[in-house]
N, C-alpha and C positions, 0 to 999 in steps of 0.2 A: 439771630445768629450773627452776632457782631462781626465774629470770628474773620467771617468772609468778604468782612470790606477791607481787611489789615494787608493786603498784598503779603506778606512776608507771611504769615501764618497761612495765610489761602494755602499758599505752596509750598508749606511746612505740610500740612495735611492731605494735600493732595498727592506730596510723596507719600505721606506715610499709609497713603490709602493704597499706591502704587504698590507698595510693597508686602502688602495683606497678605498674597497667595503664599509671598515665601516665609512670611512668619508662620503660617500652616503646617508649613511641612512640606516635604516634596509629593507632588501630584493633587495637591488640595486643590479643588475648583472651585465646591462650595462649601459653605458652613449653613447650618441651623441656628439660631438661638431664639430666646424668647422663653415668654413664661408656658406653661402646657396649655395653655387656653390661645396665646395667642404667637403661636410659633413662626418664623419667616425664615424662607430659606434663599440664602444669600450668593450670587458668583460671583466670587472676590474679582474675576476681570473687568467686572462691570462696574466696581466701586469708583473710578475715577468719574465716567462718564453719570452715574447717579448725581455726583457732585455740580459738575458741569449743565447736569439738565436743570437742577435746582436753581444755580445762578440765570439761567434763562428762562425760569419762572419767574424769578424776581423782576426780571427785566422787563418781562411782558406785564405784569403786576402795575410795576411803575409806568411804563410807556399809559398804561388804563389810566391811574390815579391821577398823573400831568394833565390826558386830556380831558378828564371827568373835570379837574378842580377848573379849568380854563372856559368850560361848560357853564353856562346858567343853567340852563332845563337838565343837566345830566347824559346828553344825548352828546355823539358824536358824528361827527362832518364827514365827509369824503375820504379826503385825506389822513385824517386819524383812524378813522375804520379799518383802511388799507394799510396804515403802518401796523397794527392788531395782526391783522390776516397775516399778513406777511413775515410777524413774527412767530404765529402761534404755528403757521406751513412750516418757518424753518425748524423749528419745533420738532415737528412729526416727520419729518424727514430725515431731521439730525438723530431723534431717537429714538422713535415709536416705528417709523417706515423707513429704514435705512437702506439704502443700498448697498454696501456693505454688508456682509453675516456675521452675526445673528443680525435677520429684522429689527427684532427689541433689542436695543443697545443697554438698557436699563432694569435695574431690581424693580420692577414692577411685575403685576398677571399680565399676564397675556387679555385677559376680558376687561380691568382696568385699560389698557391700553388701546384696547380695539371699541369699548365705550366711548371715551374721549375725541379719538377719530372719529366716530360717531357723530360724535358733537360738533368738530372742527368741521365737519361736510357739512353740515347745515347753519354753518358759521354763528352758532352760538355766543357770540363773544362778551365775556360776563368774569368779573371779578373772583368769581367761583370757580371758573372753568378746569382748573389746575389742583382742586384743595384735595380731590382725593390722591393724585399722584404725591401731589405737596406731601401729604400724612404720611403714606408710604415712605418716601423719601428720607424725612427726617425721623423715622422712625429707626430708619438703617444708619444713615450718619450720625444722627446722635448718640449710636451706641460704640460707633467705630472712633467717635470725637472722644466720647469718656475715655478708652483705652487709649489714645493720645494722648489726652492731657495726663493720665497715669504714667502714659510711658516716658514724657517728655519731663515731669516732676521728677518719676523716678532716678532717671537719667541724671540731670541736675544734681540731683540730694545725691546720686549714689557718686557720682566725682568729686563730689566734695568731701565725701566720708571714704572715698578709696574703694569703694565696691565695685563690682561689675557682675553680666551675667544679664537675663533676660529673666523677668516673671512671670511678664503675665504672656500669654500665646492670643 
């Protein structure tokens, strides 16, 4: 997802995630979509913060991969362990166990989420640890990106041809 290292795009989408509920309609919270076998249902308030948990997967991802490659045996020290922990608590704080309501900040299950906590108490910390939220995740923004990059084209091609008017919802 390139997309999210372009600073100018990052926050091209991140409004246009912002602004979900009102491309809905008035009172929309959630939507459905998906095929009949693998249906998800979505609360557009949450669409920013999906995105946001996403980059802090990335982040803990890489913080791994830095001290893996710096690793001979694969193993990590003290120090790197605790920079892990540290990311992965603010993690589950920022979006699994918020203080703030809702607890879940995020388009995840509730058992997905309370899993992973699972994991994080027993300080599992492993390259994997995030792949099912990851899936989720990008299962939701990749579909809210397609209608971006639709609406953002459309947009383009429709000022330049003198059209206007909204298509897709």
């Amino acid at each position: 997802m390139s997309f999210l290292s372009v600073k100018e795009q990052f926050n091209e989408f991140r409004v246009f995630l912002l602004n979900q509920k009102n491309a809905y309609g008035p009172g929309a919270e959630k939507i459905v979509y998906g095929s009949s076998k693998n249906k998800l249902t979505v609360t557009l308030s949450k669409l920013p913060q999906d995105l946001y948990l996403l980059m802090e997967i990335i982040a803990y991802k890489n913080i791994l991969l830095s001290c893996r490659a710096s690793a001979k045996d694969l193993t990590l020290d003290f120090s790197e362990e605790q920079a892990l922990t540290s990311k992965a608590d603010l993690i589950a704080q920022t979006f699994l166990e918020s203080s703030v309501s809702p607890k879940l900040q995020v388009n995840i299950p509730f058992m997905v989420a309370s899993d992973l906590l699972g994991s994080l108490k027993k300080y599992h910390m492993s390259y994997v640890l995030f792949n099912e939220v990851t899936s989720l995740l990008l299962q939701t923004l990749l579909f809210f990106y397609k209608k971006f990059c639709f609406t953002k084209f459309y947009s383009q091609v429709g000022r330049q041809r003198g059209c206007t008017g909204n298509i897709i919802r």
